[in-house]
C-alpha positions as CSV (number, residue, x, y, z in Angstrom):
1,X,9.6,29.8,-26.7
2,X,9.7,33.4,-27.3
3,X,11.1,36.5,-25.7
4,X,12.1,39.8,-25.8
5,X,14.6,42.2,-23.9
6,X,13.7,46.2,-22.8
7,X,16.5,48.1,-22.4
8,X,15.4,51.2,-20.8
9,X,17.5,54.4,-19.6
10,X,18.5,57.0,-18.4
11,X,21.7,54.6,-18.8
12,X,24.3,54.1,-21.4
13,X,24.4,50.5,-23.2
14,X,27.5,49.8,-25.1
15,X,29.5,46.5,-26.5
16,X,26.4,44.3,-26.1
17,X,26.0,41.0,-27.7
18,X,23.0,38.9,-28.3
19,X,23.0,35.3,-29.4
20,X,20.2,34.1,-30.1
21,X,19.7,30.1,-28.2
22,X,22.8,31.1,-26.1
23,X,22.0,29.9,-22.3
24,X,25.3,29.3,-20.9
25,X,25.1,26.1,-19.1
26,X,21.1,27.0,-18.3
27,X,19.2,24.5,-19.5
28,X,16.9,25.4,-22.3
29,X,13.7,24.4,-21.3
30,X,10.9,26.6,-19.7
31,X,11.3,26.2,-16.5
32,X,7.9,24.6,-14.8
33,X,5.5,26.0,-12.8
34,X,5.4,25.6,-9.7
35,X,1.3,26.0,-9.2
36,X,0.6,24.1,-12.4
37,X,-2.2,21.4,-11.0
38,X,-2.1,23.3,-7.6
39,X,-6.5,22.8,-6.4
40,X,-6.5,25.6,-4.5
41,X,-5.7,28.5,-7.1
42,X,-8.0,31.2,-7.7
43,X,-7.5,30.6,-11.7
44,X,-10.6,32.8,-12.6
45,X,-11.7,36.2,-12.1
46,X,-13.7,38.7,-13.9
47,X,-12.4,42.1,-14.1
48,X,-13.6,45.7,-14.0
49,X,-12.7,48.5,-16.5
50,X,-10.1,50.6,-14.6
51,X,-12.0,53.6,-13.3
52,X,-10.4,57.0,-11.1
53,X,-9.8,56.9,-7.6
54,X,-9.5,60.4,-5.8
55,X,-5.9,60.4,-3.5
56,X,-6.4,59.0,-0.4
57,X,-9.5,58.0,-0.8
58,X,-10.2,54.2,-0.3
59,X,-12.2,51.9,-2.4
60,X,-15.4,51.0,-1.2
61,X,-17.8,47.7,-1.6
62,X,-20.9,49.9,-2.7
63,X,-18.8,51.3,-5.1
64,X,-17.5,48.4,-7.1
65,X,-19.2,48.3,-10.6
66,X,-22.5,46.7,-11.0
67,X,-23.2,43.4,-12.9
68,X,-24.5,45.6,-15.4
69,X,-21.6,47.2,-16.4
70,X,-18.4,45.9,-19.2
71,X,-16.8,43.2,-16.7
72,X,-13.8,41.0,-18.7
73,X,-13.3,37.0,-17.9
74,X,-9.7,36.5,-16.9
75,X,-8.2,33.0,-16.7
76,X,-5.4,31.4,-15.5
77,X,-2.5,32.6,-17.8
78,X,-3.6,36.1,-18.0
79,X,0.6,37.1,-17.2
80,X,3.1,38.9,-18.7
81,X,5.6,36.8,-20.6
82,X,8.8,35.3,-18.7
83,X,6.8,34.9,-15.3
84,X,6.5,31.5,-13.6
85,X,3.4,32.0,-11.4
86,X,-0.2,32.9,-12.4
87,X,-1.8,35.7,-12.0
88,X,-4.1,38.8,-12.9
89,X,-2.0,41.7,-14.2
90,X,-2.7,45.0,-15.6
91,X,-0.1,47.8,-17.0
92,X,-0.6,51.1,-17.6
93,X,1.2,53.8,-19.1
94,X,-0.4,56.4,-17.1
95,X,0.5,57.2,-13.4
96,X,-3.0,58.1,-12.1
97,X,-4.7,57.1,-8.9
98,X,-7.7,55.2,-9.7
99,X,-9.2,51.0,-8.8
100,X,-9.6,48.1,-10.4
101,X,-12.1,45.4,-9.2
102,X,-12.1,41.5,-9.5
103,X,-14.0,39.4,-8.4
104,X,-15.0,35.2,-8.3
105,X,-17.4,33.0,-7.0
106,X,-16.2,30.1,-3.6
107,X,-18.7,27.9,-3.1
108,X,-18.5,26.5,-0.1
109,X,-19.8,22.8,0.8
110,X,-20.5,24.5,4.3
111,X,-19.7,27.6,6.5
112,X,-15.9,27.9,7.5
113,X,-13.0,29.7,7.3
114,X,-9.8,28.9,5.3
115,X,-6.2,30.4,5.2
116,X,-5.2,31.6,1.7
117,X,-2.2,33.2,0.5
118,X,-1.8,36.4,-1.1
119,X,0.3,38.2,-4.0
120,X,-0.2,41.7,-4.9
121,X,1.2,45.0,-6.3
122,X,-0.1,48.2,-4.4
123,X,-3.0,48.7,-2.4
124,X,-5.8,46.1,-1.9
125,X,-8.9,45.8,-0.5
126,X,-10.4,42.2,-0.2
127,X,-14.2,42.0,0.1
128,X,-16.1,38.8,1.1
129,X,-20.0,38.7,0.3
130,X,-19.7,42.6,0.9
131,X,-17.7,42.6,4.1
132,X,-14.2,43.7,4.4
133,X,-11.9,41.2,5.3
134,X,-8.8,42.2,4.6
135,X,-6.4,45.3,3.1
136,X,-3.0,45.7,2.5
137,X,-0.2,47.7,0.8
138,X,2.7,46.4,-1.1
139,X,4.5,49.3,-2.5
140,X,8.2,49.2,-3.7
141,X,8.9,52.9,-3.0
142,X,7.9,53.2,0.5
143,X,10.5,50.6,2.9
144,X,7.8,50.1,5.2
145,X,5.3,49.2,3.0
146,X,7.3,46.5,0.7
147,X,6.8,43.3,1.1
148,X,8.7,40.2,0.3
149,X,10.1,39.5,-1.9
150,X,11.4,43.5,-3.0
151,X,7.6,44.0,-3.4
152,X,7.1,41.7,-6.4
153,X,3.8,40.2,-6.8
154,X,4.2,36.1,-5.4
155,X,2.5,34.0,-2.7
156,X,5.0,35.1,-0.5
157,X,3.2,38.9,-0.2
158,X,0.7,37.8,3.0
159,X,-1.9,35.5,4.2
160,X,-5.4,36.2,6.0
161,X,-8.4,33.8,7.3
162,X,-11.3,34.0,4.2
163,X,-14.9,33.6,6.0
164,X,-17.2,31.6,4.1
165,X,-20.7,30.7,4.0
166,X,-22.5,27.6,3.2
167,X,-23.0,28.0,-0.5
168,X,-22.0,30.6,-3.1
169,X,-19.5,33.2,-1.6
170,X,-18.7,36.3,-4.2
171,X,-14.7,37.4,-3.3
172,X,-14.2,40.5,-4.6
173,X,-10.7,42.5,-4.7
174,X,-10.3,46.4,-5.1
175,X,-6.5,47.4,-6.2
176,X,-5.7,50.9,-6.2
177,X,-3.2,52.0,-8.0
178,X,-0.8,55.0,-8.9
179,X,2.7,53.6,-10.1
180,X,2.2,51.8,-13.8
181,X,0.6,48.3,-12.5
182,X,-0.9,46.2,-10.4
183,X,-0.7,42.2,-10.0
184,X,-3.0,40.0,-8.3
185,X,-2.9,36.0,-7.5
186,X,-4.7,34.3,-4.5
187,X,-4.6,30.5,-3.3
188,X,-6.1,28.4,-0.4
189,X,-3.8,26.6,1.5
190,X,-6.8,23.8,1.8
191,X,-9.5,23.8,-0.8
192,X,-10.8,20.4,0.8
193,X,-15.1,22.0,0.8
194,X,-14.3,24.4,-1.8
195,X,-15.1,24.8,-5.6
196,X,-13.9,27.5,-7.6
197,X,-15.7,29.1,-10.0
198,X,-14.8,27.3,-13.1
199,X,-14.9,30.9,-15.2
C-alpha cells in the first residue's frame, strides 16, 4: 500500500521523523471498507466537464449539458487515496464559482419512493427525471451550513425520499462549487426494486 504526506503552511515544521512501516501498535493492514458489497450504492456515474457558475446563481435542470457533449464514466473507486468510502471527487486548484453535473440511470421494477443517504461537499442540487427533489449545502466555513461530520463528505451528510417511476429513472446531481473541491456519494437504504446502472 502506498501513501504520501502534504505538509502545508503558513506553519513551521521542525525535528520530524519518518519511518517508513512504522504504525505503532496500528495494525498494518488497509483498513476495510465499510460499503464494500453494500447493493444499494450508487457506484456509477457519468460526469460533466466543470463549466462557470455566475455567484448566486443556482444551477438549473435545463441547463445541465446535453448528451451530446464530453460526459466521463466514473466508477466505484474514483477517490482520493487514504479514504475508506466511495465516492465521486473532483479538486481544483482554482477558487471559482462554477457546476458540475452527474448523473445515473435507477430503474425501477415499479413506481415508488426510497430513502437514500447523502454525502457531499458544497452545494447540491439533486434532479430526478428533470424535477427537483432535493438541495442542500455543506460548507465547512459557514457554522450553519456544516454538516456532520465537520463537513466532510460521508453518508452521514443528509437523507431525502428519491421518487421513482416504473422503469428507467435518470438521477442527476448539480454541485456548485467555489472552495477547491467537491465530493459526492449516494446510497439507498433499500434497493429491494432497484437496479443500478451497471456503468
Amino acid at each position: 500500500m502506498k501513501g504520501g504526506l502534504r505538509l502545508q503552511g503558513p506553519g513551521t515544521f521542525a525535528n520530524m521523523v519518518i519511518t517508513p512501516d512504522a504504525v505503532d501498535g496500528l495494525s498494518p493492514e488497509p483498513t476495510r471498507d465499510p460499503l464494500e458489497g453494500d447493493s444499494g450504492l450508487v457506484r456509477n456515474w457519468r460526469l460533466s466537464k466543470y463549466s462557470a457558475l455566475p455567484n448566486g446563481k443556482s444551477p438549473v435542470y435545463n441547463e445541465m449539458p446535453g448528451a451530446s457533449q464530453e460526459w466521463e464514466d466514473h466508477q466505484h473507486g474514483a477517490k482520493r487515496a487514504g479514504e475508506s468510502q466511495p465516492r465521486v471527487w473532483a479538486g481544483s486548484a482554482r477558487a471559482e464559482p462554477g457546476v458540475a453535473w452527474l448523473k445515473t440511470t435507477m430503474t425501477s421494477d415499479r413506481k415508488q419512493t426510497k430513502k437514500v443517504d447523502i454525502g457531499w461537499t458544497r452545494e447540491l442540487r439533486v434532479f430526478v427525471n428533470g424535477n427537483l427533489v432535493h438541495a442542500d449545502k455543506n460548507l465547512f466555513e459557514v457554522e450553519d451550513a456544516r454538516k456532520v461530520p465537520d463537513a466532510r463528505c460521508s453518508l452521514e451528510n443528509g437523507a431525502f425520499t428519491l421518487p421513482l417511476e416504473a422503469g428507467d429513472n435518470e438521477v442527476a446531481v448539480a454541485i456548485a462549487n467555489n472552495f477547491f473541491g467537491w465530493g459526492l456519494m449516494l446510497r439507498l437504504a433499500d434497493p429491494e426494486g432497484v437496479r443500478l446502472a451497471a456503468k
